[in-house]
N, C-alpha and C positions, 0 to 999 in steps of 0.2 A: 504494500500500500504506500501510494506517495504522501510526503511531509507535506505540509502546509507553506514550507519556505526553501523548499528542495528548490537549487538553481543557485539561491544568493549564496552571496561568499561573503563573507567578514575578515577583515583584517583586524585580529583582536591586541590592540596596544595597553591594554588597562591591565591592573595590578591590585591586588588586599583583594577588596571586598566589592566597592560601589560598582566598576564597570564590567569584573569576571560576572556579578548577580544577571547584568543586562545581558552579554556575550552568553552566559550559560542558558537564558532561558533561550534566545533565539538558535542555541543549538540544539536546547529539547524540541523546539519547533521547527527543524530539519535545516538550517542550515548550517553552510561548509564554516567552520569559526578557525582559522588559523591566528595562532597565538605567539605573537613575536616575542623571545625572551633573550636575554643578554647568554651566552654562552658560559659554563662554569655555577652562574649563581640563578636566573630565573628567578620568574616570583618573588620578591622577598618571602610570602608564605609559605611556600616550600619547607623553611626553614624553621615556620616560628612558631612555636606552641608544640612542640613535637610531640608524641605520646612513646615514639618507638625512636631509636637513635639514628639518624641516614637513609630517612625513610620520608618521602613527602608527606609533608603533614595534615590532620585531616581538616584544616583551615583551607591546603590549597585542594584536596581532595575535593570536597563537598561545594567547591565553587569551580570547579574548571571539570564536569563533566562533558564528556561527547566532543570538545575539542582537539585539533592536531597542535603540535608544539613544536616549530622550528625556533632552532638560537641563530641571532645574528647581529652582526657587531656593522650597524649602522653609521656608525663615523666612520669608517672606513668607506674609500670610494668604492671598491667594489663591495660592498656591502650593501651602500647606498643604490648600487645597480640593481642589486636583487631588491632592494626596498621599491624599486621605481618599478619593476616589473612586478610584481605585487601590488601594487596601485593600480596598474592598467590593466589587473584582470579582476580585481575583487569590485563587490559594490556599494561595502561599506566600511570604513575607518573607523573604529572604537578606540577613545581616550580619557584617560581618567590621570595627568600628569598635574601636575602642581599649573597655576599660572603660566602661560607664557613659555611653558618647558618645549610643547609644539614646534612651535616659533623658532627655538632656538637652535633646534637638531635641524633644522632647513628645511618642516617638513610645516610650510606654510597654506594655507585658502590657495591660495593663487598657484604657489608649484604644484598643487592635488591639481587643483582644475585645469591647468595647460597641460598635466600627463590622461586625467581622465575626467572631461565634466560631467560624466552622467555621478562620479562617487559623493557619497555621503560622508558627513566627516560627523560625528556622534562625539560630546563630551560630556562629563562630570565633572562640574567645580561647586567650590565650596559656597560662594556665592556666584550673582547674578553680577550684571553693571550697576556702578554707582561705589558706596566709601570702601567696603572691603571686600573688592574682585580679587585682589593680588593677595587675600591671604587663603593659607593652606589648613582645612578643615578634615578632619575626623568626626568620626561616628557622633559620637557625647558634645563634640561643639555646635556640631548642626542641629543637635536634639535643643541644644539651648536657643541656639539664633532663630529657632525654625518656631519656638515658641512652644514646643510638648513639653520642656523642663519645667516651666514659670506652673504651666498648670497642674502640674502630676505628683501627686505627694500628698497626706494631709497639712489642714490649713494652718497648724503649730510647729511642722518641720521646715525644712531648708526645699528647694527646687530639687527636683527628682528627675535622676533621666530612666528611662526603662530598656527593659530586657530584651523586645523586640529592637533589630536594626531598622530602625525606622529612617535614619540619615542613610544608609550606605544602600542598602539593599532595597530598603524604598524607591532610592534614586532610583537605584537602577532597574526597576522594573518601570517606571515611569521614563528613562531615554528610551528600553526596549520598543514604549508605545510609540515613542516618537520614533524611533525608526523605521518601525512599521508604515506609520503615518507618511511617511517622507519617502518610502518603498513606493508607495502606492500613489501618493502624487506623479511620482516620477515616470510612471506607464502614461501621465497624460501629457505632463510636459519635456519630458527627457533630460531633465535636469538634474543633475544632485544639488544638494544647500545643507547648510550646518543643521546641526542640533542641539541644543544647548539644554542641559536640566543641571540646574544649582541647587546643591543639595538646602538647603535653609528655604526655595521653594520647594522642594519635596515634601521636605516636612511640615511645612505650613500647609500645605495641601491636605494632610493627611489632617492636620488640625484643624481644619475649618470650621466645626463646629462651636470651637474656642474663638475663633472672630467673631461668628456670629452671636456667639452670647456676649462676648465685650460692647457691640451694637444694642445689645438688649439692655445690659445691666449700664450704659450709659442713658439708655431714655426712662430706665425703670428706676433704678439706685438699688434694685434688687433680684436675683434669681432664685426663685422659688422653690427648685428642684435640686437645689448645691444644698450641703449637708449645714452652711453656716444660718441659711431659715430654717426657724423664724427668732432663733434666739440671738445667733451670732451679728459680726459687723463684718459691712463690705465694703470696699475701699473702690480706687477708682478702675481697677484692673481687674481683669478674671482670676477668682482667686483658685486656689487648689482644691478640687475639690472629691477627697478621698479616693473612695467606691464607687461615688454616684455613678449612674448609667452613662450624665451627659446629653440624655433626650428628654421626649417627653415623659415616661415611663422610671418611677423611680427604682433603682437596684442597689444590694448592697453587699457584701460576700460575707457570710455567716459560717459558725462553726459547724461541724457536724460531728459526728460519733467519733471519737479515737483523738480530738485535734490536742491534747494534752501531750501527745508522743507523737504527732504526724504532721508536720510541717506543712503537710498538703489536704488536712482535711475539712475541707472548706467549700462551699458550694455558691454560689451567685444565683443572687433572688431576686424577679424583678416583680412587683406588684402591681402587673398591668392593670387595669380598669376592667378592661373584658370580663377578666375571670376572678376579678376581686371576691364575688360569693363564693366560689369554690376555695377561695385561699382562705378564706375564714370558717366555710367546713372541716377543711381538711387539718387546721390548727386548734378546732375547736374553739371559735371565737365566734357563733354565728349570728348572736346577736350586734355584730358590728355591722352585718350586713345590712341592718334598715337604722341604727346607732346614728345618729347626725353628726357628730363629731367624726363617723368613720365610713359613711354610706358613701360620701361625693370625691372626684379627685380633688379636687382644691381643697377640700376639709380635712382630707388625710395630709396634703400637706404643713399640714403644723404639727401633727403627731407622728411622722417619720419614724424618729430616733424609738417609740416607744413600741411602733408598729415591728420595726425589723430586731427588737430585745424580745419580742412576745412569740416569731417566728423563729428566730433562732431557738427558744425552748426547747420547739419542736426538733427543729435540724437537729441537733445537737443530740436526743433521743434517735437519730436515724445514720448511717454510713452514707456518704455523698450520693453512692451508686443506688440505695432502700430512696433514698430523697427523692432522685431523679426517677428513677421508676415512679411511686407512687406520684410524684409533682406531673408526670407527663400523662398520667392519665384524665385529667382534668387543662391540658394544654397551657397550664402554667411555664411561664418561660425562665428555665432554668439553665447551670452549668456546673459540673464539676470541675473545681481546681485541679486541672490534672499535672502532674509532675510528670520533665523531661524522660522517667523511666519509664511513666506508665504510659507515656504518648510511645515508646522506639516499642514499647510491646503490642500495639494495639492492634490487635488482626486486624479490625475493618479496613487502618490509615494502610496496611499493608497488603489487603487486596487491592483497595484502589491506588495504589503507585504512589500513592503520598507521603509513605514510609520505604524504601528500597533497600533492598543488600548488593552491595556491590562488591565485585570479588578485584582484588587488585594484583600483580603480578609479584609488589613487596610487601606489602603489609597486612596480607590475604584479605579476609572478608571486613566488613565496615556497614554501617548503615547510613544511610544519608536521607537529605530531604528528595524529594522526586518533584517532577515539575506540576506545580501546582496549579496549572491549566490544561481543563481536561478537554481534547478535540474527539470527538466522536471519527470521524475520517482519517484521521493524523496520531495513533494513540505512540508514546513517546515511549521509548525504550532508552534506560540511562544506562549510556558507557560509564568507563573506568576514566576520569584523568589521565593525559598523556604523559608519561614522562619525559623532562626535560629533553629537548628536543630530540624525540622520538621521531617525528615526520618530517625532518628536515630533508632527506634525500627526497621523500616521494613527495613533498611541496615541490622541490626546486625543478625535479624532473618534468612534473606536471608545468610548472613555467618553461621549458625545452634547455636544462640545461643538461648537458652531456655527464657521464658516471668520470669522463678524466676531469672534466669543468667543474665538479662536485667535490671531487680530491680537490683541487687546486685550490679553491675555495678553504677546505678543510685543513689544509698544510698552512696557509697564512692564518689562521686563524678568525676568518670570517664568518666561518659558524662554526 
C-alpha cells in the first residue's frame, strides 16, 4: 500500500528534539527523510542521556525513526558538492540551527532557490521577528515565553513548566503542518517558500485558551471557573490555576484507593452539567440534585472546593480503574492518572501503534512512541533509527556518484 507522502524527499538538517519530532513524523507518513550529520559525532543525542554505554541513545532513538543517515562534512568544497546535489533533488530542507547559523554555512534563501526553486526550506527558532529573534531557546524557555509556565502551577507556588514537550515537539509537529501546507500549495504554483514556526508561537498556540481568559478576566475582574472563586483574589493577569479543566466544565484530580503508597492514584473528575444527577447518585448526594445551592451551574460554582472534598470520599473508597468503570457507566467524564509504566504496558496503546517495540541492531529491543496519526490508507510501520551514517553510500549513489567517487570522498574525509 502506498504512503501518503511516498515521492517527497527531505533533506533532514535538525538536531535534539524540535525539528527530528517534524522530520520523524513526515517519515511515519512515507517520506524519503535523509538526515545530514557531521561525520565521527552526529546528533548531539546520540550521545546524551545514555542508558547503555556506545550505544545510540534512546533520546536519538525514539526521535529519528524510519530515516536514512549520511555524514558529511559540508565546509569542505567537495562536500558542499554533494550538499548542492542534494538540494537539487530533495523537496524539502528541514532546520532547526541557532539564529543565522543557515546563513553562515552559505546555505542561504537565495543559493537554495538558484540550485532548486521548487525547494522548501522548513525552520525552528526560538522566536519569531521582533526583540528576541537572535536568541537561542530550549524546551523550559519556550514553555515560559510561550506563556504555559505563568499559568500552570497552583496559585501559592512559583511558574511551573510541564512534563509534556510542549516547546520542542509541539513545534515541531506544527512546521510538519506547515510543510504539508507548502507541499501542497506548490502542485499549484511550482514554487517552494520558507516556513517559519517559533517555538514561543507554538506554545502560545497550544495556550490559547489562556489569552482568551486574560480577554475575559480583563472585562470581568473575574473567572469563575479558576479555583481562586469565589473566595480568592485576582490580579491583572491569568493567574494559575491548579487542576481546573480550563473550560467550561469544572474538573479536578482527586484521590483514589491506594494514593497513601501510589504516587499515581488519582483520577480527574469533571462535573459536567449533563450528568450532574447521576454524579450525585452515584456519590450518594441526591438531594443536591433539586438543592439550590447545588441544582444550577453557576450555583455550584461557589461551592466547588466542597463539591470535589464530598467526591473524593467516594474516589478514595474506589481504585482509579473500580472509579472509571462504575463513572463510565453513567457517561461521567473521567480519567485515570496513568503513570509512564502503566501507559508502555497498555495493550490497547499497543495494538493501535501508539505504543511500539522496536528491535535495534545495538541495543536490541526498546519501546517507543508510534506515530500518532492514524491514516486509514497509509497505516505507518516504525523502523529502527539509522545508524550514524549508515546510508551514506546508497544516498550518494542514488545522486550518481560512482563506488571509486564514494572512496574518494571517504579517504578525504568528506563523509
Amino acid at each position: 500500500m502506498s504512503k501518503a507522502l511516498d515521492g517527497v524527499r527531505i533533506l533532514d538538517f535538525t538536531h535534539v528534539q524540535s525539528g527530528p519530532t517534524c522530520t520523524q513524523l513526515l517519515a511515519w507518513l512515507g517520506a524519503d527523510v535523509i538526515k545530514v550529520e557531521k561525520a565521527g559525532e552526529g546528533d548531539a543525542t546520540r550521545g546524551q542521556l545514555r542508558d547503555i554505554p556506545d550505544v545510540d541513545s534512546l533520546y536519538f532513538t525514539m526521535l529519528n525513526h524510519n530515516k536514512r543517515s549520511i555524514t558529511l562534512d559540508t565546509k569542505n568544497p567537495k562536500g558542499k558538492e554533494v550538499l548542492a546535489a542534494l538540494i537539487k533533488e530533495c523537496d524539502v530542507l528541514v532546520e532547526n540551527f541557532a539564529p543565522g547559523a543557515l546563513d553562515r554555512m552559505g546555505i542561504t534563501w537565495k543559493y537554495v532557490q538558484e540550485l532548486n526553486p521548487r525547494m522548501i526550506v522548513a525552520s525552528v527558532k526560538g522566536f519569531g521577528p521582533g526583540r528576541y529573534q537572535d536568541c537561542k531557546v530550549y524546551e523550559n524557555v519556550a514553555q515560559c515565553a510561550g506563556g504555559a509556565a505563568s499559568t500552570t502551577g497552583f496559585d501559592d507556588g512559583p511558574p511551573m513548566v510541564t512534563g509534556a514537550q510542549i516547546g520542542d515537539s509541539g513545534t515541531g509537529l506544527h512546521l510538519a503542518l506547515g510543510i504539508v501546507a507548502a507541499l501542497y500549495q506548490r502542485n499549484s504554483t511550482g514554487r517552494g517558500q520558507k516556513v517559519l514556526a517559533p517555538m514561543q508561537d507554538g506554545v502560545l498556540n497550544l495556550c490559547r485558551v489562556k489569552l482568551r481568559d486574560q480577554q475575559r478576566l480583563e472585562r470581568t475582574h473575574v473567572l469563575t471557573e479558576y479555583p481562586q472563586y469565589p473566595d480568592g483574589k485576582f490580579g491583572d493577569a491569568v493567574p494559575r490555576a491548579g487542576n481546573a479543566s480550563g473550560g467550561g466544565q469544572p474538573g479536578w484530580i482527586l484521590k483514589c484507593k491506594g494514593w497513601e503508597t501510589d504516587p499515581n492514584a488519582y483520577i480527574y473528575f469533571i462535573t459536567q452539567a449533563a450528568v450532574w444527577p447521576a454524579i450525585c447518585k452515584v456519590i450518594g448526594e441526591e438531594s443536591w440534585i433539586t438543592d439550590p445551592a447545588y441544582a444550577t451551574p453557576p450555583a455550584r460554582l461557589l461551592h466547588l472546593k466542597p463539591i470535589f472534598q464530598r467526591i473524593e470520599q467516594w474516589t478514595m473508597t474506589k481504585t482509579k480503574f473500580e472509579a472509571m468503570e462504575i463513572l463510565n457507566e453513567f457517561d461521567i467524564p473521567c480519567g485515570p492518572i496513568l503513570s509512564m509504566k502503566e501507559i508502555a504496558a497498555d495493550e490497547s496503546l499497543r495494538a493501535s501503534g501508539t505504543i511500539v517495540e522496536v528491535e535495534h541492531p545495538k541495543r536490541g529491543k526498546y519501546l517507543s512512541v508510534g506515530n500518532p496519526i492514524k491514516l486509514s490508507d497509509s497505516p505507518t510501520e516504525v523502523r529502527r533509527s539509522p545508524l550514524l551514517g549508515e546510508h551514506t553510500d546508497e544516498v550518494l549513489a542514488e545522486l550518481g556518484y560512482s563506488k571509486d567517487a564514494i572512496a574518494a570522498l571517504r579517504a578525504e574525509r568528506v563523509i
